[in-house]
Phi, psi and omega in degrees: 000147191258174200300325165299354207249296197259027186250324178286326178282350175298300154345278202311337181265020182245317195282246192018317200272282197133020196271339181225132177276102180332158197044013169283111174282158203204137161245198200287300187342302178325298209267001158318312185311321205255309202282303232063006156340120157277160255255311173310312202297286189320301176320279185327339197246308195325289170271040172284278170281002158301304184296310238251320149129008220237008151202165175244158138240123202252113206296127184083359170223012150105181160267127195249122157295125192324110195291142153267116202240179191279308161333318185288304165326275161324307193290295160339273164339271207301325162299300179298345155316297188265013166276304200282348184269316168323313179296317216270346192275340146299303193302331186284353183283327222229327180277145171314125178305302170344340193262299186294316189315308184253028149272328144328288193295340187271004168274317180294327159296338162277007162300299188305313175298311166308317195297323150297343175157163195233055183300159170295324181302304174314329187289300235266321167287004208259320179315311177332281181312317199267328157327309190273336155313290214280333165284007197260319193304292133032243186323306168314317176305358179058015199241085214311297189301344205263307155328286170307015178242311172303330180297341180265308192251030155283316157306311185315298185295338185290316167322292183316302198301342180278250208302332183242314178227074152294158181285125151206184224310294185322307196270010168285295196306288179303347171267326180313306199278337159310316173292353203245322181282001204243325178284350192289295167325324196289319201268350160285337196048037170282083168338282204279354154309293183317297190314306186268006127335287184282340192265001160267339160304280185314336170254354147313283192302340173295300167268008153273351194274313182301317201108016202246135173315173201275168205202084192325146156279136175246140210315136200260159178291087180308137178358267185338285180299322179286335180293335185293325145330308212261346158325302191291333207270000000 
């Protein structure tokens, strides 16, 4: 891995652990310090994290780690809408039942395990589980740019989700059956069940991130019944 490859990946695992604070200013010195990084490594990686959106630099005080605000949110949020209803709706076309199975199974085992207690060790695995879902979505797609932009703003949420909604005992049970619904469409392989599955999902987490109660989608009305409506009328 060349150095710079690996001065960035360090970051993210400093910022992630929490070791560097959103809205925090920090210099170079600083993150030689926090990375372990040399000085060169660090230059070379800053505008890096400037394109990527993960520091600002602000004239006469330096650079700040990227604040998590309602903007941030809202901005995050909406991309990954619109990456992830494009993935899953591939991955239903296109992935090997063996794949959609064992996504199935890795849900259902953390069903099983909630349903007996709800511990910090299970939040952190189902947190795990529920990543490693949405990357597999990703990633089926075969499409290298699109992976590198979700893996950038993938970070961003795991920040929000760190400052803002970690999982807990309340908020497990409704994201697994939010989650039961979106592998229930997967093993149906029903494209548009799935696509608006995920996309009630994903605006759940989007307005728990917010403060804002979850904000039903509603079922859409089909052909058939509305000429039928209209027929009756």
């Amino acid at each position: 891995m060349k150095l710079r490859e690996k001065a960035y990946e360090t970051f993210q695992q400093r910022l992630l652990a929490l070791n560097l604070r959103p809205g925090q200013f920090v210099s170079q010195r600083e993150l030689v310090a926090l990375t372990g990084m040399p000085l060169g490594a660090i230059r070379e990686l800053i505008p890096r994290l400037e394109a990527d959106g993960l520091i600002v630099t602000i004239p006469q005080r330096g650079m700040q780690i990227a604040a998590v605000d309602l903007k941030l949110v809202r901005n995050a949020f909406q991309l990954r809408i619109i990456l992830e209803k494009e993935a899953i709706a591939a991955f239903v076309a296109r992935a090997r039942d063996e794949e959609i199975e064992a996504l199935v199974e890795a849900h259902e085992r953390i069903v099983a395990k909630a349903r007996k207690g709800i511990s910090r060790e299970l939040l952190e695995e189902a947190q795990a589980v529920d990543w490693a879902f949405h990357d597999t979505l990703i990633d089926a797609l075969g499409n290298d740019i699109l992976s590198a932009i979700y893996r950038v703003n993938s970070i961003k949420i795991r920040l929000i989700r760190l400052e803002r909604v970690l999982l807990s005992p309340d908020s497990l049970m409704p994201a697994l059956k939010e989650h039961g619904d979106i592998v229930a469409a997967l093993r149906a392989r029903d494209v548009a069940r799935a696509v608006a599955a995920l996309e009630r999902h994903l605006t759940s987490a989007r307005n728990r991130a917010m403060g804002l109660q979850a904000i039903e989608t509603p079922a859409p009305v089909s052909r058939t019944r509305t000429r039928s409506a209209r027929a009756a009328r």
